[in-house]
C-alpha positions in Angstrom: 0.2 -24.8 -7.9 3.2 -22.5 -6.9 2.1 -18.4 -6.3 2.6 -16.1 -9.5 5.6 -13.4 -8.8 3.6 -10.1 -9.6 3.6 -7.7 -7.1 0.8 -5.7 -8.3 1.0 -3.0 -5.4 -2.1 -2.6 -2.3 -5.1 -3.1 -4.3 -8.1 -1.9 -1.9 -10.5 -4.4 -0.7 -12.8 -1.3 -0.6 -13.9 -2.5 3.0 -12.8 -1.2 6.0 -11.8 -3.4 9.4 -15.0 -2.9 10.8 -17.0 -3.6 7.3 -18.0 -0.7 6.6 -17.0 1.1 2.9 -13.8 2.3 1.9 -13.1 6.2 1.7 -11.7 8.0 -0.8 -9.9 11.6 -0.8 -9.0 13.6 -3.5 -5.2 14.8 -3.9 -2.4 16.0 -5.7 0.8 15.5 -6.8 3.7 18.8 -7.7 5.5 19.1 -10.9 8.6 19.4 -9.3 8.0 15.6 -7.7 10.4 13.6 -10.0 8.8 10.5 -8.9 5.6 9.0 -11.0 2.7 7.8 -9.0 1.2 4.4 -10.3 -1.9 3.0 -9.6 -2.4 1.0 -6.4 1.0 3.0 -4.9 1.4 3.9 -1.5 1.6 7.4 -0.8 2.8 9.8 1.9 2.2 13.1 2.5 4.4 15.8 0.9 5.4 18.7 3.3 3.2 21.3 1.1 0.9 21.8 -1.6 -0.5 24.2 -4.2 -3.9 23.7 -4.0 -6.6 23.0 -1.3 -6.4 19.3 -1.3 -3.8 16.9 0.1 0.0 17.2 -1.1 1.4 13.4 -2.3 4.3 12.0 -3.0 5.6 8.1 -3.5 6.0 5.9 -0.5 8.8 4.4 0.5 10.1 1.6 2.2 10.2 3.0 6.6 7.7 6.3 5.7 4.8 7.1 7.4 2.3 5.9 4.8 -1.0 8.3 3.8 -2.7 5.8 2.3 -3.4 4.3 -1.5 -3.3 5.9 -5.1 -5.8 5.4 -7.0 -4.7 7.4 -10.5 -1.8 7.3 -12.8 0.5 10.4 -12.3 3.7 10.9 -14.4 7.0 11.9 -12.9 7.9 15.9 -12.6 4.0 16.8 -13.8 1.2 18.5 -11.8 -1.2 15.8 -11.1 -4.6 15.1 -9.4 -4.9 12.1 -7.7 -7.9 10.0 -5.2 -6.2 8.0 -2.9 -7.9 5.6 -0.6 -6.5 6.9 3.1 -4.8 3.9 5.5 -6.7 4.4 8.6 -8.8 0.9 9.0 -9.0 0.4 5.1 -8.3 -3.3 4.0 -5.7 -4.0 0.5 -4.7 -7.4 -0.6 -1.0 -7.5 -1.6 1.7 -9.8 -2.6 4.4 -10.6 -0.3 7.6 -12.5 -0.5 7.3 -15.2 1.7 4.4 -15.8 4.3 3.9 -19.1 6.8 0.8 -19.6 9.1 2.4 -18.3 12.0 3.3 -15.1 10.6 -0.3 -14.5 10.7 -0.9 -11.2 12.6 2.5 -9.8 12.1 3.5 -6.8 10.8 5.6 -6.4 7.8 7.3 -3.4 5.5 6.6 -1.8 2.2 9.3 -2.6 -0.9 8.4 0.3 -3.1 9.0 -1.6 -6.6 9.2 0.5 -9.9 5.6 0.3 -11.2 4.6 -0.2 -15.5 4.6 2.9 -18.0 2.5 0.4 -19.9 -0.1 -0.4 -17.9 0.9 1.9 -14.9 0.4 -0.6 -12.5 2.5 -0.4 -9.0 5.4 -2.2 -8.4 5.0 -2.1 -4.9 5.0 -5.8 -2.9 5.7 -6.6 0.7 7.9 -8.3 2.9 10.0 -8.7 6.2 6.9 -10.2 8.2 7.9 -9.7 11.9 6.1 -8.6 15.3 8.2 -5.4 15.8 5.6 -1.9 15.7 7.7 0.0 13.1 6.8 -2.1 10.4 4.1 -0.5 7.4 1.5 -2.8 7.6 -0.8 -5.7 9.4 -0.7 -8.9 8.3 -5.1 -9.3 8.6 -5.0 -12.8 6.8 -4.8 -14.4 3.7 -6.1 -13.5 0.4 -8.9 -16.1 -0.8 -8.8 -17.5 -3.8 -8.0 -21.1 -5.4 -4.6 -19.8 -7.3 -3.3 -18.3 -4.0 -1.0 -20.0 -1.3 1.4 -19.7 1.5 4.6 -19.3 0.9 6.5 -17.3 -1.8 4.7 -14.7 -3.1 1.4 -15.1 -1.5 -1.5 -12.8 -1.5 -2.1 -11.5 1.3 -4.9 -9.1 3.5 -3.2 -6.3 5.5 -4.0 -2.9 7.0 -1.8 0.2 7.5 -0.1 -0.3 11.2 2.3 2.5 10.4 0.6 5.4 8.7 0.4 9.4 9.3 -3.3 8.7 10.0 -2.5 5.5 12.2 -1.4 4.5 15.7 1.6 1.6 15.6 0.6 -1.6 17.3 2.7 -4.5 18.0 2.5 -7.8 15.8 1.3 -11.1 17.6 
């Protein structure tokens, strides 16, 4: 059975690398960001904030990554957010195309439009390769019957190039 095309963002494993539980940090997001945060969304840190917690905006494709969002936040409105941060946190995410050997690689964000509907991310991944400027760790992949390798496969990963992470090279 061929892999659904739904990128569906990083949705957290709520597990970390080492097995221990997933974190969660509360946040927020300035009127005068144009860009909507969707659920699942990766997230970097904006340069300042108005209030005592974190600062957000949208991730993009080469960023240094903050980590996950967890809450809906409409375009040009003040919004509080809980993101999930990158630093050993594990999210399942689809990716364009993935073969066995690319196991352990590293590969980049492709910050999709997410759904005013059900505001869902749009986000997905792709570009596996073993270069260290790459977003994220290709950990394994996803388990489950209606999941395969090869186009749009579900898979594992980890943030290898975060504001709270150290870049490492893929295998």
């Amino acid at each position: 059975m061929a892999n659904v095309n739904n990128a569906h963002g990083l949705r957290p494993l709520m597990r970390s690398i080492a097995g221990g539980p997933a974190a969660v940090l509360p946040a927020h997001k300035l009127v005068g960001d144009g860009t909507a945060l969707f659920i699942y969304d990766a997230v970097a840190k904006a340069a300042s904030g108005t209030k005592t917690t974190q600062c957000i905006t949208a991730g993009t494709a080469g960023a240094a990554l903050e980590g996950v969002n967890l809450i809906y936040g409409k375009a040009a409105t003040a919004t509080d957010h809980l993101i999930i941060p990158g630093t050993t946190q594990v999210f399942e995410a689809q990716i364009d195309t993935i073969a066995a050997a690319n196991m352990g690689q590293n590969c980049a964000l492709v910050a999709g439009a997410g759904s005013t509907v059900t505001y869902m991310s749009g986000h997905s991944l792709n570009g596996v390769a073993a270069t260290n400027t790459l977003a994220f760790h290709v950990v394994g992949l996803w388990a489950s019957s209606d999941n395969a390798l090869g186009a749009y496969a579900r898979i594992e990963v980890i943030f290898n190039k975060g504001q709270l992470v150290d870049q490492a090279l893929g295998v």
